[in-house]
C-alpha positions as CSV (number, residue, x, y, z in Angstrom):
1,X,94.7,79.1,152.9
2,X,92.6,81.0,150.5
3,X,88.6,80.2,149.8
4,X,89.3,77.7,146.5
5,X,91.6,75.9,148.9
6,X,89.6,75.5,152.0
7,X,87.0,74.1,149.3
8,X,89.0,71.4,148.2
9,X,88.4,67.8,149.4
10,X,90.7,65.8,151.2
11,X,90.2,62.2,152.3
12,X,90.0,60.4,155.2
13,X,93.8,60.6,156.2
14,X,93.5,64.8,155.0
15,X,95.4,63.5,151.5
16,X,94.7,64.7,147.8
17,X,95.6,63.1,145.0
18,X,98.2,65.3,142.8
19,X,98.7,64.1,139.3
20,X,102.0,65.8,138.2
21,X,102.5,67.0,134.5
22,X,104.8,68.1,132.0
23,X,104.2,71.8,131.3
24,X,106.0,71.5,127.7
25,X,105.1,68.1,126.6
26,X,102.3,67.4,128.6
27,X,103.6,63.7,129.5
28,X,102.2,62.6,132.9
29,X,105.3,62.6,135.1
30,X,104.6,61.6,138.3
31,X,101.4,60.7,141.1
32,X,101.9,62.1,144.8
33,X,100.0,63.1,147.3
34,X,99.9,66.7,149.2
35,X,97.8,67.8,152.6
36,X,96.8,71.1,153.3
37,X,100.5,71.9,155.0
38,X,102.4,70.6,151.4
39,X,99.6,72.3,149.3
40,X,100.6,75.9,150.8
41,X,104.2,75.1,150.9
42,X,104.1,74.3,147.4
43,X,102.4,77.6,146.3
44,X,104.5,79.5,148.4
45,X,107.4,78.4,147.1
46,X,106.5,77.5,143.6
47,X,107.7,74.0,143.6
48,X,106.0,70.7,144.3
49,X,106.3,70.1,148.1
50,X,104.2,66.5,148.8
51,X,103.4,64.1,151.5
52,X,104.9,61.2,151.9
53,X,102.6,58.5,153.3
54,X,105.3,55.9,154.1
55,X,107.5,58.2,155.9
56,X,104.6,60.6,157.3
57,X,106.5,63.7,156.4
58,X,106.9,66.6,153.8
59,X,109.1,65.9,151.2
60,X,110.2,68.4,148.7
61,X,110.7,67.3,145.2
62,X,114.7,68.1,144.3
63,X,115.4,68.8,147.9
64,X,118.3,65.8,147.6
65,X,119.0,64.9,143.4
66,X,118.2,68.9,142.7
67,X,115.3,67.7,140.4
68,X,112.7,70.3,141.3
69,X,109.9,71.0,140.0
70,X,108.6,74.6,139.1
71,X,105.1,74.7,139.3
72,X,103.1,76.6,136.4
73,X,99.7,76.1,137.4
74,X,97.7,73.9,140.4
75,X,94.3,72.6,138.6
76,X,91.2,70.8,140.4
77,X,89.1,68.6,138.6
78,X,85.2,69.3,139.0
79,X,84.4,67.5,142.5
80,X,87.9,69.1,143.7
81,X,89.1,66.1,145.3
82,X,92.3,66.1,142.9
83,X,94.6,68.2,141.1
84,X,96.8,68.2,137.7
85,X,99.6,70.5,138.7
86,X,101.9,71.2,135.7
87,X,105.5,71.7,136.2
88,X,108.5,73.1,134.6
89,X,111.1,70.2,135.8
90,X,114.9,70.7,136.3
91,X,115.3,66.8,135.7
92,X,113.9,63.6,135.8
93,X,110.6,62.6,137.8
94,X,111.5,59.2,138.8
95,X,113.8,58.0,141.4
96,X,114.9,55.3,139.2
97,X,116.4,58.2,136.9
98,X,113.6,58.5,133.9
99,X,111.7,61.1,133.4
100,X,108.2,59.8,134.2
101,X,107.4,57.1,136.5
102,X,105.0,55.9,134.1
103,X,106.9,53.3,132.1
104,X,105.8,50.1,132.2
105,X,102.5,49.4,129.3
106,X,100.0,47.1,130.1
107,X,98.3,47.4,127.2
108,X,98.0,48.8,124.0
109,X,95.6,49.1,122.1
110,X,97.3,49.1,118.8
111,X,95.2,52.1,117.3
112,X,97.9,55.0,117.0
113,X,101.3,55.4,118.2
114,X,103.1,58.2,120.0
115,X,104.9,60.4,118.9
116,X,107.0,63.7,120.2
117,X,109.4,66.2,118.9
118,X,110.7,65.8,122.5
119,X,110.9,62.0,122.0
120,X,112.3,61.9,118.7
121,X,114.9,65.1,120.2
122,X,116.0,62.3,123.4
123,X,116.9,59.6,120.8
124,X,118.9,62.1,118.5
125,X,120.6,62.5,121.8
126,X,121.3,59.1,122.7
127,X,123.0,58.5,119.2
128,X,125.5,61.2,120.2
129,X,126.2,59.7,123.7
130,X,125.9,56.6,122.8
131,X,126.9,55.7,119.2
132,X,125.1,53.1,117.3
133,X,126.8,50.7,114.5
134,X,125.0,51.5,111.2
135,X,122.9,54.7,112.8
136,X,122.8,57.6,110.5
137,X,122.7,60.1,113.4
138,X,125.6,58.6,114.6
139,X,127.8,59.4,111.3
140,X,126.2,62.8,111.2
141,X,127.8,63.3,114.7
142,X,131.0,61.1,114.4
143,X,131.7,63.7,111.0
144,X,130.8,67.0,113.3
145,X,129.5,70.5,112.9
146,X,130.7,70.9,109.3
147,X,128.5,67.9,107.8
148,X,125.6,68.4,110.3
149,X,125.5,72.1,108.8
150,X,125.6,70.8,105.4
151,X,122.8,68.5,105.8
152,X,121.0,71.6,107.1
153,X,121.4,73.8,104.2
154,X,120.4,71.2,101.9
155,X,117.5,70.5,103.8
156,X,116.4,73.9,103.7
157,X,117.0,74.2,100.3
158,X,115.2,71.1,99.0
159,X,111.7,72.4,101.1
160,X,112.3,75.7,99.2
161,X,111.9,73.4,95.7
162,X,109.2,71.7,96.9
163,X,107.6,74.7,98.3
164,X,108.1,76.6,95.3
165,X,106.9,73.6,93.3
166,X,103.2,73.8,94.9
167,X,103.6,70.1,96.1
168,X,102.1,69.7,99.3
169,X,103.4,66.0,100.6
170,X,106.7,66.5,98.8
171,X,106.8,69.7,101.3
172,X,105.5,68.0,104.4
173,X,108.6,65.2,103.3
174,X,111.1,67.5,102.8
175,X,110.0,70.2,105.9
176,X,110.4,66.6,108.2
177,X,113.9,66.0,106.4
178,X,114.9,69.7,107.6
179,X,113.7,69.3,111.3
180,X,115.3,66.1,111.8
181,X,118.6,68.0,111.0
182,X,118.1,70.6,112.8
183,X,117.2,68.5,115.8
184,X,120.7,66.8,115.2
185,X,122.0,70.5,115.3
186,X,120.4,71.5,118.3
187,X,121.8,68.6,119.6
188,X,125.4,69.3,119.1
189,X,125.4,72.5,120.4
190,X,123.5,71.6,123.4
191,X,120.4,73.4,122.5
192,X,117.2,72.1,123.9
193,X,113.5,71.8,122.8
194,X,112.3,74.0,125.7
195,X,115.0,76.4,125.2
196,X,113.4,76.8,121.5
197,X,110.3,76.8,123.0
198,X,110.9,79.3,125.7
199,X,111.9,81.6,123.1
200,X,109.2,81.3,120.7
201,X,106.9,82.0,123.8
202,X,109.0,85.4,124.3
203,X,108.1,86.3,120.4
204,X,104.5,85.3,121.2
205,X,104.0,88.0,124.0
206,X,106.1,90.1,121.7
207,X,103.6,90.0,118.6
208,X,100.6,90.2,120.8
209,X,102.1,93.4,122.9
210,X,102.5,94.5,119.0
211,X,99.0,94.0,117.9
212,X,97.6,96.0,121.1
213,X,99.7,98.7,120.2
214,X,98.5,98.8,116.3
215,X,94.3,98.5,117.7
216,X,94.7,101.2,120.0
């Protein structure tokens, strides 16, 4: 147990609060508890290791439905007496098969509404598992690769117009026509948003290695 450890504050029963989140999305996924003991195990083994009060043991996250959960970083809030730990997940949070545990609203307050490229990327999926009567997405996969390709080359060819033509919402309109289609795309072929991600954060340490090497 290092010094920013042995600092941390631990109630009554030697518990702290672990607030588990998304590393891509940042979507709160889950609320556990770790002692000391699951604290270490978890940053020796980079995955989320927790206490469980009910049963009074250490219980690994994954260690049965393979779900495990890569930690990225362990985080404690300023009196240090809980911690946001974000995770890279193999699969869903919940037990009940979703990926968060945190499902059920009891209130909103009505002034904005979410929205996620993941979100958006999970319903795209669902039309292509589970077709829908009348769903657009659903055609686009019912007609297969040929049409979703097509779409995609329109797409990109009407935000070239509208790019070319200086106008700035008939851009924005047409650049959100092209994503949606590629979404269906990366759907099809299996792709997911992190794997996009995970390579866009490969050309990121790529351009900045680049940059060093132009200042020096």
């Amino acid at each position: 147990m290092n010094q920013d450890e042995m600092q941390l504050k631990f109630d009554a029963d030697g518990l702290i609060p672990a607030i588990i989140q998304d590393y891509y999305t940042k979507q709160v996924l889950t609320l556990a508890y770790m002692n000391r003991e699951s604290l270490s195990v978890s940053m020796k083994e980079g995955k989320t290791c927790f206490w469980s009060r009910s049963r009074k043991t250490l219980w690994r996250k994954g260690e049965t439905s393979g779900n495990y959960q890569h930690i990225v970083s362990i985080t404690a809030d300023c009196d240090r007496d809980a911690l946001v730990i974000e995770v890279v997940k193999d699969g869903p949070a919940c037990h009940l098969g979703t990926q968060s545990c945190f499902n059920d609203k009891i209130y909103d307050g009505g002034i904005r509404k979410d929205f996620s490229i993941d979100g958006l990327y999970e319903l795209i999926e669902g039309r292509k598992t589970d077709e829908k009567e009348g769903s657009y997405t659903s055609y686009l996969f019912e007609k297969g690769m040929d049409k979703i390709l097509k779409k995609v080359g329109e797409e990109s060819t009407e935000v070239v117009i509208a790019g070319k033509g200086g106008a700035k919402d008939e851009t924005i309109f047409e650049i959100s026509d092209l994503t949606y289609h590629v979404l269906v795309l990366m759907a099809e072929m299996g792709i997911s948003i992190n794997d996009v991600r995970d390579e866009l954060a490969k050309r990121h340490v790529i351009d900045h290695k680049v940059k060093q090497e132009k200042m020096q």
